[in-house]
C-alpha positions in Angstrom: -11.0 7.1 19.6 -9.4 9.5 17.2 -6.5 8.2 14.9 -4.1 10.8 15.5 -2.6 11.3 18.6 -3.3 13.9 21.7 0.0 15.0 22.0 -0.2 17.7 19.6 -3.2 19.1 20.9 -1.8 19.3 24.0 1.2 20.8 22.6 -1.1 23.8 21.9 -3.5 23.6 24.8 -0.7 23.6 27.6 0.8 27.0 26.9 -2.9 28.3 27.2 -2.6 28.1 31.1 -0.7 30.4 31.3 -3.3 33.3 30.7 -4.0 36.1 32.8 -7.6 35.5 32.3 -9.5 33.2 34.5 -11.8 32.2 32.2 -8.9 31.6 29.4 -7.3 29.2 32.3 -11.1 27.7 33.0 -12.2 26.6 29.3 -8.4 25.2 28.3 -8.4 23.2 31.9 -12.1 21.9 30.5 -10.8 21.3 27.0 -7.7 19.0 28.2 -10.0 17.3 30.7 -12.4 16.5 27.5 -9.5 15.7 25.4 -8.1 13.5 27.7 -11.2 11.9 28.7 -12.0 11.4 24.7 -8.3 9.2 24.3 -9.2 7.3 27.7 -6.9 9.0 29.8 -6.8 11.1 32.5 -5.4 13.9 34.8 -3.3 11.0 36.0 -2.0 9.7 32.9 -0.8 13.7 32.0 1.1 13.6 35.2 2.7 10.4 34.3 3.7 11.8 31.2 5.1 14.7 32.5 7.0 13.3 35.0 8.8 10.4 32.7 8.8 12.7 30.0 8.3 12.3 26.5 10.1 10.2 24.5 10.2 7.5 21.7 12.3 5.0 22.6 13.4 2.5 19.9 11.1 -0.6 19.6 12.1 -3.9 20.5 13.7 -6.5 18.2 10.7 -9.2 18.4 10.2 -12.6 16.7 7.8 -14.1 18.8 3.4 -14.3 18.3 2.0 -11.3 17.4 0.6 -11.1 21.0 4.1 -11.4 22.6 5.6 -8.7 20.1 2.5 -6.4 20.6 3.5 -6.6 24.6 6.5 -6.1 24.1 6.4 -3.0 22.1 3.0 -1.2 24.6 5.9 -2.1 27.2 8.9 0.1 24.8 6.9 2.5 24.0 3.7 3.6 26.7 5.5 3.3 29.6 5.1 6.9 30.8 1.1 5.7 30.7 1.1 2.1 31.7 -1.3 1.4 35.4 1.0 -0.5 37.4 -2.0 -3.7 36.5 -1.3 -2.7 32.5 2.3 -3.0 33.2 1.8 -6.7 35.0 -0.4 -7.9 32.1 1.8 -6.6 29.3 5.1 -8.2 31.1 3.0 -11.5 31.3 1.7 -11.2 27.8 5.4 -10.6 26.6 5.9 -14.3 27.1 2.7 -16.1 27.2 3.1 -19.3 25.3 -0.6 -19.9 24.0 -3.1 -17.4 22.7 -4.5 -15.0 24.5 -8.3 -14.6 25.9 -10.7 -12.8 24.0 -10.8 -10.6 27.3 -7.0 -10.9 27.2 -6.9 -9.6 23.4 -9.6 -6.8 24.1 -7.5 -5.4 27.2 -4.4 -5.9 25.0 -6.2 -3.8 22.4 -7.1 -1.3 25.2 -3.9 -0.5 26.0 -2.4 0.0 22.5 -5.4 2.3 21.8 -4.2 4.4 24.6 -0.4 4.2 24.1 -1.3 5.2 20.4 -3.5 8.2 21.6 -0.6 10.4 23.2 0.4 9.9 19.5 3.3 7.5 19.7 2.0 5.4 17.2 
């Protein structure tokens, strides 16, 4: 997964629809679908995005496991991308009192990896 975000390379691929050129529209409708694919997202996750808009909202004041504050802040900050089962898991993980799974910590890690691609990081 690349370290910098998608945003701005959706930022510059989005006006591209716009052509009067089918084959302009055709190649930047296959470029976001790759680009997308490449940050494990999807045609979903761009509607999600437009719809709640984007926006940075402040973090969370956390004190708790690294785990808990981790949750807390995918919670703050991806919720525009968050599955309705990533949501459930990150709430739970927000106050789960021992340490997580190692299939726990690798979903966990899954998540941030896609909060952080829309470049939010």
């Amino acid at each position: 997964m690349a370290d910098i975000g998608i945003a701005p390379k959706l930022t510059k691929l989005l006006p591209l629809l716009g052509s009067d050129k089918d084959g302009e529209v055709l190649a930047t409708v296959s470029a976001i679908g790759r680009l997308l694919s490449t940050a494990h997202l999807d045609w979903h996750d761009l509607a999600a995005l437009i719809e709640h808009g984007y926006a940075t909202p402040a973090r969370p004041q956390t004190n708790g496991p690294r785990w808990q504050d981790m949750a807390k802040d995918l919670l703050a900050r991806g919720s525009f991308v968050l599955r309705d089962a990533e949501r459930d898991f990150l709430e739970s993980m927000a106050h789960w009192p021992t340490a997580p799974s190692d299939k726990q910590t690798e979903w966990l890690q899954s998540i941030s990896d896609r909060v952080q691609a829309w470049g939010d990081a």
